[in-house]
C-alpha positions in Angstrom: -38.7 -36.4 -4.3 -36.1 -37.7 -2.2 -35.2 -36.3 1.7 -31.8 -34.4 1.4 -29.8 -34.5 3.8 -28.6 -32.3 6.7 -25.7 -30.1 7.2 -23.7 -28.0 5.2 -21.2 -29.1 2.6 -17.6 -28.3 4.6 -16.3 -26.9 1.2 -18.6 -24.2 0.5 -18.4 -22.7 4.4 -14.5 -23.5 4.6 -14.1 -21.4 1.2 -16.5 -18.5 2.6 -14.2 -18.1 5.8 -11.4 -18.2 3.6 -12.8 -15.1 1.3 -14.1 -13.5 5.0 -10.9 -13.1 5.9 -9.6 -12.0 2.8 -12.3 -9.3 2.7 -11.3 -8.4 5.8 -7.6 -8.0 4.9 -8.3 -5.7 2.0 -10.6 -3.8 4.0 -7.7 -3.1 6.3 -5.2 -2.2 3.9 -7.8 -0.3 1.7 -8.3 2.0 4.9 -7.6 5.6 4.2 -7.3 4.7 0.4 -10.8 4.3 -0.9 -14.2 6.4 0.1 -15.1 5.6 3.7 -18.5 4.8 2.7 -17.1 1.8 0.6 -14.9 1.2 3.8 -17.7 0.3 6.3 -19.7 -1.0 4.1 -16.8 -3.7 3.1 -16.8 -3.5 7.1 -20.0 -4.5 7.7 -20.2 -7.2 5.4 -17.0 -8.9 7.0 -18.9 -8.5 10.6 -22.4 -9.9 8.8 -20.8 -12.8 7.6 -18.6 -14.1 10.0 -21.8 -13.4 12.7 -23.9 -15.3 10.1 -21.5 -18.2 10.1 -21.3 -18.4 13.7 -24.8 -19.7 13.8 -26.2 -23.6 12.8 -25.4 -24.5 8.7 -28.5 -26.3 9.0 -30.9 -23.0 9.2 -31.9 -21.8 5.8 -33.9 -18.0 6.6 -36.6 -17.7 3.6 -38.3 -13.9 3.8 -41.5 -13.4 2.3 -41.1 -9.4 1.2 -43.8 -7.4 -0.7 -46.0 -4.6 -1.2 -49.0 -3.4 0.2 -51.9 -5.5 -0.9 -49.9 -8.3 -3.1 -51.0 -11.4 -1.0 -47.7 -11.5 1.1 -49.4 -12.8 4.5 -51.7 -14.8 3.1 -49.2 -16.6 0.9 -47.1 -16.8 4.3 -50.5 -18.7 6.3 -50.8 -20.6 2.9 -46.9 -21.9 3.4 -46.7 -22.5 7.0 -50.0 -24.4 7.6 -51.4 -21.5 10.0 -53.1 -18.5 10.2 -50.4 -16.7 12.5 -49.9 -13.4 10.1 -52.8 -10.8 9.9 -54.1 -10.7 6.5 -55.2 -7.2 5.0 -55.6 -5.6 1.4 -55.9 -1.7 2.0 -53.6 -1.2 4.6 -50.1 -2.7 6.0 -50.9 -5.5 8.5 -47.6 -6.5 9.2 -45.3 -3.9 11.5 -43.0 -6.4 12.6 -41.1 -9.3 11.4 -43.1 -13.0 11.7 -41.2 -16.5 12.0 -42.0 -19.7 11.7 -39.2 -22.4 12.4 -39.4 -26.2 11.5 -37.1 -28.5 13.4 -36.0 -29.5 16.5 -32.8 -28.0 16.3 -32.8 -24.6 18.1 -32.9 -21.3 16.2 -33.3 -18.7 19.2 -29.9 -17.1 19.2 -30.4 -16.9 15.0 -33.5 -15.3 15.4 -32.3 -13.3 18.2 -29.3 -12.1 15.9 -32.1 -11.3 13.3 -33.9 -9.3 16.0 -37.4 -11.4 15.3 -39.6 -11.1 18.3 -42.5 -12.7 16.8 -41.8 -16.1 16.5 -43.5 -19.6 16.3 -42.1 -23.1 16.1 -42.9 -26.1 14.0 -42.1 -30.0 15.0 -39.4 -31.3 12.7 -40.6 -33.7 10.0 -43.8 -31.5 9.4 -44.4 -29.6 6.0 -47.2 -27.3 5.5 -50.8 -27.8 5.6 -51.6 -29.5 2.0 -48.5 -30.8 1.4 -48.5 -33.2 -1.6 -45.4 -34.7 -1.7 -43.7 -36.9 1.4 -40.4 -35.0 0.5 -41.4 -31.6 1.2 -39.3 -31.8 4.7 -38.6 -28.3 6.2 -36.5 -29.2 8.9 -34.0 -25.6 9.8 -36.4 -23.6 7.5 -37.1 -20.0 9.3 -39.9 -18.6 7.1 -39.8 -15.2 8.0 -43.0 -12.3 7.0 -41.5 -8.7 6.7 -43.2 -5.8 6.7 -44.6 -4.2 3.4 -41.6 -2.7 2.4 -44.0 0.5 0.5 -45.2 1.0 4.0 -46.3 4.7 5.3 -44.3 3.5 8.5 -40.2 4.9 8.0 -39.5 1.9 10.7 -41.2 -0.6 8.2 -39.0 0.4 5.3 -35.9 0.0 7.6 -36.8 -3.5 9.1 -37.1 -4.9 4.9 -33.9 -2.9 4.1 -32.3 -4.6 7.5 -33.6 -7.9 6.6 -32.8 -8.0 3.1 -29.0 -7.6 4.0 -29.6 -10.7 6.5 -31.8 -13.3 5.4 -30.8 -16.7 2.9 -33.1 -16.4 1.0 -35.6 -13.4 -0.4 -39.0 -14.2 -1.7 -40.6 -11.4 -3.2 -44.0 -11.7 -3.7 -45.9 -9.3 -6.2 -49.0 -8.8 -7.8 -50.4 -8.4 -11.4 -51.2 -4.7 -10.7 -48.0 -4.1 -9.1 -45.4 -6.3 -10.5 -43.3 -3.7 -12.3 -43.3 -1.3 -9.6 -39.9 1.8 -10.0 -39.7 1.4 -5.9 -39.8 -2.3 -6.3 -37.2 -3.0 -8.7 -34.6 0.4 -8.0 -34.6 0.0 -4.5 -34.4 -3.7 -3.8 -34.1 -6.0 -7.1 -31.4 -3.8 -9.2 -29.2 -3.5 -6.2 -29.5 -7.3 -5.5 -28.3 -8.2 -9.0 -25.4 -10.1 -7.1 -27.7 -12.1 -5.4 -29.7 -13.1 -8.2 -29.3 -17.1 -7.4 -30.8 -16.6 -3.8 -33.8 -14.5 -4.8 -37.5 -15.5 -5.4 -39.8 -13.5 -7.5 -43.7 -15.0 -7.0 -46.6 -13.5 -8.8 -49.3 -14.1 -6.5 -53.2 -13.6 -7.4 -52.5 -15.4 -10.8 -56.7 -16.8 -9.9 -57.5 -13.1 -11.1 -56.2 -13.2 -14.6 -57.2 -15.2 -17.5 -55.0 -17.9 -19.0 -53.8 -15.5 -22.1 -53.5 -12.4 -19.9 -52.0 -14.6 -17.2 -48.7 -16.0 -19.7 -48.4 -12.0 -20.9 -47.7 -11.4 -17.2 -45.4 -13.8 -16.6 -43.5 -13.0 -20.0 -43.7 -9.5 -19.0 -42.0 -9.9 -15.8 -39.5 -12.2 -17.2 -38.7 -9.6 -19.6 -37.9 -7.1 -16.8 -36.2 -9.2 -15.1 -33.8 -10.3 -17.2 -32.9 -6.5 -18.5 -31.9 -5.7 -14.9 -29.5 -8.6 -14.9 -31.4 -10.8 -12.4 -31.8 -13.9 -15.5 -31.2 -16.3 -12.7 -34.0 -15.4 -10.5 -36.9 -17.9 -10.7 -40.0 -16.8 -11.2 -43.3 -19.0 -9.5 -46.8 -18.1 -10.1 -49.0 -19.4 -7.7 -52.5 -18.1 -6.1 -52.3 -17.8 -1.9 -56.3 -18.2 -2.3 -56.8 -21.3 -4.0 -53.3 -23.3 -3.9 -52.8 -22.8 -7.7 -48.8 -23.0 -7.9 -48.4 -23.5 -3.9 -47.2 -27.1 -4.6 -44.1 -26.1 -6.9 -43.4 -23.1 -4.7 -43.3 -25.3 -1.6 -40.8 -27.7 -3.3 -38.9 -24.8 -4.7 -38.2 -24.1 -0.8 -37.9 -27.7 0.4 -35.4 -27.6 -1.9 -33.0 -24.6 -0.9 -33.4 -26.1 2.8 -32.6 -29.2 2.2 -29.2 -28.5 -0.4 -28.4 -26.1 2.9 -26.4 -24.0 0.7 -28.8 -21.3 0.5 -27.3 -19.2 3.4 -23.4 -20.4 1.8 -24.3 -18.6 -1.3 -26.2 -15.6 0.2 -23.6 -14.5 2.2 -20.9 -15.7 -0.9 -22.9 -13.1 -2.9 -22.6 -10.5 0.1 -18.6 -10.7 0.1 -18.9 -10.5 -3.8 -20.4 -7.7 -4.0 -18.5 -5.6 -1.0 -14.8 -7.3 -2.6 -16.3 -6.1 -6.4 -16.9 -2.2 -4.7 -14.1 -2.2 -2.6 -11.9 -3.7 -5.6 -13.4 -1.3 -7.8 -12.8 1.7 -5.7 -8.9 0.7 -5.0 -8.0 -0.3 -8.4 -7.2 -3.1 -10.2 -3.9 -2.3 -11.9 -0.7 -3.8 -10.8 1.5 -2.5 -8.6 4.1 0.2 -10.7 7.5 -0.4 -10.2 10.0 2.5 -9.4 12.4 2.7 -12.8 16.5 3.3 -11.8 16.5 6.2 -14.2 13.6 8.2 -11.9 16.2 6.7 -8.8 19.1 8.0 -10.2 17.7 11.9 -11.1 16.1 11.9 -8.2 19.5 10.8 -6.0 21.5 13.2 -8.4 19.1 16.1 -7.2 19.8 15.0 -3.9 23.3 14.8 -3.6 23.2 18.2 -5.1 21.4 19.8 -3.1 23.2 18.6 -0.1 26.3 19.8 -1.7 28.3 16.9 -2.7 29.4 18.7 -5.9 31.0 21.9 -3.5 32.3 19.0 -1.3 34.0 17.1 -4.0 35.9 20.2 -5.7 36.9 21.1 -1.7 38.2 17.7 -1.7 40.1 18.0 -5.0 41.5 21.7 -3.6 42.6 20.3 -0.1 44.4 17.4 -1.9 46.3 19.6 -3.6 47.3 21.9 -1.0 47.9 18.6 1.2 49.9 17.0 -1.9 51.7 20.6 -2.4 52.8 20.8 1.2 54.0 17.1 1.4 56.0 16.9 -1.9 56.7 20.9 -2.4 60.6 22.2 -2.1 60.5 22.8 1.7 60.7 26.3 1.4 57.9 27.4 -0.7 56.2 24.3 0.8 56.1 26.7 4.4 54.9 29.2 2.4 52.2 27.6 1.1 51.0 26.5 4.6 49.6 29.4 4.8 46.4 28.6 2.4 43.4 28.0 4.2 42.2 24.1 3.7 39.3 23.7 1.7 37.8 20.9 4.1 38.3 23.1 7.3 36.5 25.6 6.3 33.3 23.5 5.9 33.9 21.9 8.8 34.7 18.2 6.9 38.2 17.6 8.2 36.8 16.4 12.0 36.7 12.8 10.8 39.4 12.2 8.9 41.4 8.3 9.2 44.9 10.2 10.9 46.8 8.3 8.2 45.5 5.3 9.2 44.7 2.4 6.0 41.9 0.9 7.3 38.3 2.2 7.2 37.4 4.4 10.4 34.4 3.6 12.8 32.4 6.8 12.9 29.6 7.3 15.4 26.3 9.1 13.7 25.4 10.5 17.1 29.0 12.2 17.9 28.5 13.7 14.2 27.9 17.4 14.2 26.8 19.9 11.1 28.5 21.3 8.2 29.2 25.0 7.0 28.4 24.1 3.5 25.8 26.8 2.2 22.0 26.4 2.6 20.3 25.4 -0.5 19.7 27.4 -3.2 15.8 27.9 -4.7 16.9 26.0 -7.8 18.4 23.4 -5.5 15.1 23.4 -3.4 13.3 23.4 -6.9 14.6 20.2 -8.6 14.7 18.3 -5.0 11.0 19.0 -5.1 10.5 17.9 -8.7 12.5 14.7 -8.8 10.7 13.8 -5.9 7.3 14.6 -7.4 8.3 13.0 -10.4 9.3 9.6 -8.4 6.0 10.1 -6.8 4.4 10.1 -10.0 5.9 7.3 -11.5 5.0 5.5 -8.4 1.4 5.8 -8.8 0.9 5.7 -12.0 -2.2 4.2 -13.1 -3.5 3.9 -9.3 -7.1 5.5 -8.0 -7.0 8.1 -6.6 -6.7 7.8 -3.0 -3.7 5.5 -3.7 -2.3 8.0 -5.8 -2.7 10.5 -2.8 -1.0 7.9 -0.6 1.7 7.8 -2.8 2.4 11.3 -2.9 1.8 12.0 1.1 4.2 8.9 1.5 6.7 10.5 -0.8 7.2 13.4 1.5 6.1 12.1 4.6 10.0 12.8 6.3 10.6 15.7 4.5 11.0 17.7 7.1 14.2 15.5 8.2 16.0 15.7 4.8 18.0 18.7 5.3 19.6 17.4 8.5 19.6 14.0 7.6 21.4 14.9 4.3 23.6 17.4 6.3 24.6 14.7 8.6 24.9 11.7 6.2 27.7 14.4 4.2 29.6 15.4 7.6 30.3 11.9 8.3 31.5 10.4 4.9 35.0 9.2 5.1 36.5 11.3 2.2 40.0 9.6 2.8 41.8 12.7 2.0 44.3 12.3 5.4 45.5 8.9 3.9 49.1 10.0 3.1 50.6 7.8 -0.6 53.8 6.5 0.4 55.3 8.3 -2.8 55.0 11.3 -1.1 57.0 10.3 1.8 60.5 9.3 -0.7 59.6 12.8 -2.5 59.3 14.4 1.1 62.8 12.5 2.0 64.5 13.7 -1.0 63.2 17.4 -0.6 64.7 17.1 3.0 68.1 15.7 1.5 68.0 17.8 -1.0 67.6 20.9 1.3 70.3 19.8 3.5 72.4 20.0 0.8 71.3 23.6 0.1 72.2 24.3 3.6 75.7 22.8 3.2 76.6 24.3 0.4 75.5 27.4 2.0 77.3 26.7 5.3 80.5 26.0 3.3 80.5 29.3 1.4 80.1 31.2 4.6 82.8 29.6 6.2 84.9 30.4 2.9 83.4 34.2 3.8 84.4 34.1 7.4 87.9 33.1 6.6 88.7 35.3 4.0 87.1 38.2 6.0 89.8 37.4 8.9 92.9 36.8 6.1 92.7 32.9 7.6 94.1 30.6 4.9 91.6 29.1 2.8 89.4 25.9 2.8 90.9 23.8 0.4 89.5 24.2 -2.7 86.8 21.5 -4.1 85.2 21.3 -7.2 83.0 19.3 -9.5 83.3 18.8 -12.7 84.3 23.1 -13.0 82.2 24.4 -10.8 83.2 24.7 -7.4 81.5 22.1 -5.2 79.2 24.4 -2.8 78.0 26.3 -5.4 76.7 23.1 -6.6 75.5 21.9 -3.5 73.4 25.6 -3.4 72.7 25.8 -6.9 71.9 22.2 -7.4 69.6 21.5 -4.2 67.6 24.4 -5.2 67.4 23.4 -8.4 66.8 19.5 -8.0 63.9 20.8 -5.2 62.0 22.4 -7.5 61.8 20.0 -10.4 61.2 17.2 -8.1 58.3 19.3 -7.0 57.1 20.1 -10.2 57.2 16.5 -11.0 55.7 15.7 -8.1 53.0 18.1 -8.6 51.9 16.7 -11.9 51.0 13.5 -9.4 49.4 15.5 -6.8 46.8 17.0 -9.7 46.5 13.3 -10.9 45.6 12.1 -7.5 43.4 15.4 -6.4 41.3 14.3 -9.5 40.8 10.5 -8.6 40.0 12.1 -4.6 37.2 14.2 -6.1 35.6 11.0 -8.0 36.0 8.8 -5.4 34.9 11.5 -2.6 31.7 12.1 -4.9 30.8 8.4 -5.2 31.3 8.3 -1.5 28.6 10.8 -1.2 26.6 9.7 -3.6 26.4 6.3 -1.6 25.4 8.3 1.5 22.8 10.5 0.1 21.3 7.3 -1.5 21.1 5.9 1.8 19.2 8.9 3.1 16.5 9.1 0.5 16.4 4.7 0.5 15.5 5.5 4.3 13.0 8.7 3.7 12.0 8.6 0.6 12.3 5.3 -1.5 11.8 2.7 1.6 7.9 4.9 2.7 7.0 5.1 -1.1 7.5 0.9 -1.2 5.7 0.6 1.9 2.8 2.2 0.4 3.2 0.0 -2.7 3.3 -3.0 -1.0 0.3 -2.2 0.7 -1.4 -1.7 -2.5 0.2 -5.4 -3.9 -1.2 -6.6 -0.2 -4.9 -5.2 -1.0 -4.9 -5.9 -4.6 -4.3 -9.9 -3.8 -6.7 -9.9 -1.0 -9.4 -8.8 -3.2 -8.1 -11.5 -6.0 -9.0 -13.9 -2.8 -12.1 -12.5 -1.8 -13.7 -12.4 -5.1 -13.1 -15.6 -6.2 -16.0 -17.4 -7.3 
């Protein structure tokens, strides 16, 4: 067998820190969404990893693991060529992890990280006592012997379960008595299905069982194996006592140090299996998409509720009177003065354009509130279902605590909406100030037309006057056969009010178009409100979700 050899491949490492980070990116954007548990365990991992990484790609850490009297220390003497761990069958021997190091290269801080005391090292280029083959080289191999992980002793039982989520490589060694044991294979093994690849199972003690009884065993443990998922654990029968198997074990090991991918895939199993709970926990379903039908209910609800439908027929009414007053016969024009205007009373005429054709610049902060009314329960009602609904549709298909975040997002400003929507009406330019330039002729006209009223009214008088004082008479004047200042009264008045009927008819035209246009107006500014509170927070969260669903794509890429 030829001498690999050292260092770690560049690819596998450079592809670990990749999915590392990408781990940690979903972790981060899972926060809040998933269990906690699944949180810091996806937390931990990230930490382990990029700890584990820090250290020499050269060190591959095998742990010998077992139960109470399966031959775990012995097998551990057998492999390192010494007699450093305590051998014992009745009782546990071992409290405290055991390592053994071959190399030159230093492994204190890895060990240190590992929390292993007890340690002992090796020169490089040696292999074990009885060594058969000149390629068994164990250089950056940290053999480690953990306490029996059945122990009596709690702190036992914690140091297996802390080294089992640290070391490269897990060697667990069993017993024909004990092989199938329920604490065994539910605590450790079934768990560890992930890390099937980097695990060891090694029936020791095979010198006690016949041949027949012996190949049962092994089929036996194969068989239990392989139901709990772990088909690619290798199985090695070997006897600590009298060497039977030690050879094929040993190279089995020689092998995983030198290929120096052992720890690559260990901790490549470790961010599999935290990106597999934390992707199943989040969700896997794509991101939903908010539909312009659940958009446009929900902004109709809106602009509803913040009147827009009340400020549109006020519009509509103040045109009128507006258009009334400018185009109106004079007289009756005055009298109609009088009215009340619509937009005053709500307090919507403070930013009107003064005539003026251009757009107006309008400062939010100098814009006060409205008298329109408060909303009604109905009102309140379908503002709170559309945006439950949008909600809804937002998270469809999500976990959960997605769903949640969806929802809390959803109404995260509520509190501002009334004002905001109060505002974003009060300073709408509903462009009902902009005078048409028909209704300055018409008002022109009505002035002539009155004047000529007034003449004719004038000339009568003086017709009055002079008769009154038996002065001789105006000279008569007449048109057509009627004399000419009845015609002026007659026929101003007359001409006044059909040119202001006519003119009316174009006043209820144009109040109609000013209550479309002033409702699209709102519309637009009640659909910048909720694209601010509402719309914008529910795509944050969305995005969010995108963000974590993509890191997890990364970090669980094989």
């Amino acid at each position: 067998m030829a001498i690999f050899g050292r260092g770690a491949r560049p690819d596998e490492t450079t592809g670990l820190a990749e999915r590392v980070r990408a781990l940690a990116d979903a972790t981060e954007a899972c926060r809040g969404r998933v269990p906690a548990e699944v949180i810091g365990e996806a937390e931990r991992v990230a930490h382990q990893v990029d700890r584990r990484l820090a250290f020499s790609g050269s060190s591959t850490v095998v742990a010998l693991a077992g139960a109470t009297g399966s031959g775990k220390s012995s097998l551990f003497n057998a492999l390192s060529g010494t007699e450093l761990a305590r051998v014992g069958v009745t009782r546990p021997t071992t409290s405290h992890p055991l390592a053994v190091t071959w190399g030159d290269e230093s492994t204190e801080d890895l060990l240190d990280w590992l929390q292993v005391s007890r340690r002992h090292a090796l020169p490089a280029g040696s292999g074990s006592a009885g060594s058969t083959s000149p390629g068994q080289v164990l250089d950056g191999l940290v053999l480690l012997d953990l306490p029996d992980h059945d122990s009596t002793e709690k702190s036992n039982q914690l140091q297996v379960d802390r080294m089992v989520q640290l070391v490269d490589v897990m060697v667990w060694v069993v017993d024909p008595q004990k092989y199938a044991d329920a604490v065994l294979h539910e605590r450790y093994l079934r768990p560890l299905v992930e890390h099937a690849p980097v695990m060891v199972v090694v029936l020791n003690q095979v010198d006690r069982l016949p041949a027949a009884e012996r190949e049962a065993c092994l089929r036996d443990l194969r068989r239990l194996l392989d139901s709990e998922g772990l088909q690619k654990t290798t199985i090695r029968a070997v006897s600590a006592e009298t060497g039977e198997g030690l050879p094929e074990l040993k190279e089995l090991i020689a092998a995983r140090v030198a290929g120096k991918l052992a720890a690559a895939r260990r901790l490549a199993a470790d961010v599999s299996t935290a990106a597999d709970r934390l992707a199943s926990a989040s969700g896997d379903a794509p991101a939903p998409e908010l539909s312009k039908r659940s958009l446009e209910t929900m902004n109709t609800a809106m602009a509803e509720a913040a009147g827009a439908r009340l400020v549109g027929d006020a519009v509509r009414d103040a045109w009128r009177v507006r258009g009334a007053a400018a185009t109106g016969w004079p007289v009756i024009a005055w009298i109609g003065r009088l009215k009340p205007d619509p937009l005053r009373r709500l307090h919507l005429d403070r930013l009107s354009a003064g005539g003026r054709t251009q757009p107006k610049e309008i400062d939010p902060t100098g814009v006060g509130r409205t008298s329109l009314p408060t909303r009604s329960g109905v009102q309140e009602a379908r503002v709170d279902t559309a945006v439950r609904d949008l909600a809804a549709e937002a998270s469809g298909g999500l976990t959960r605590g997605w769903t949640d975040a969806v929802k809390a997002a959803a109404r995260s400003q509520e509190s501002r909406l009334p004002d905001a929507l109060d505002r974003a009406v009060a300073r709408t330019d509903l462009d009902v100030d902009r005078r048409r330039r028909w209704w300055q002729v018409v008002r022109v006209l009505q002035w002539i037309l009155l004047a000529a009223v007034v003449a004719g009214l004038l000339w009568l008088a003086a017709s009055f006057v002079l008769a009154y004082l038996q002065l001789p008479p105006l000279p008569p004047v007449t048109w057509g056969r009627l004399p000419a200042p009845t015609v002026l009264v007659l026929g101003g008045v007359l001409a006044g009010l059909l040119l202001g009927a006519l003119s009316r008819i174009g006043v209820v035209v144009g109040a109609a178009r000013r209550e479309r246009a002033a409702r699209a107006a709102l519309r637009r500014s009640v659909t910048a409100v909720t694209a601010e509170l509402v719309v914008e927070p529910v795509r944050a969260e969305l995005d969010r979700y995108a963000r974590a669903r993509d890191a997890l794509t990364r970090a669980t890429a094989r």
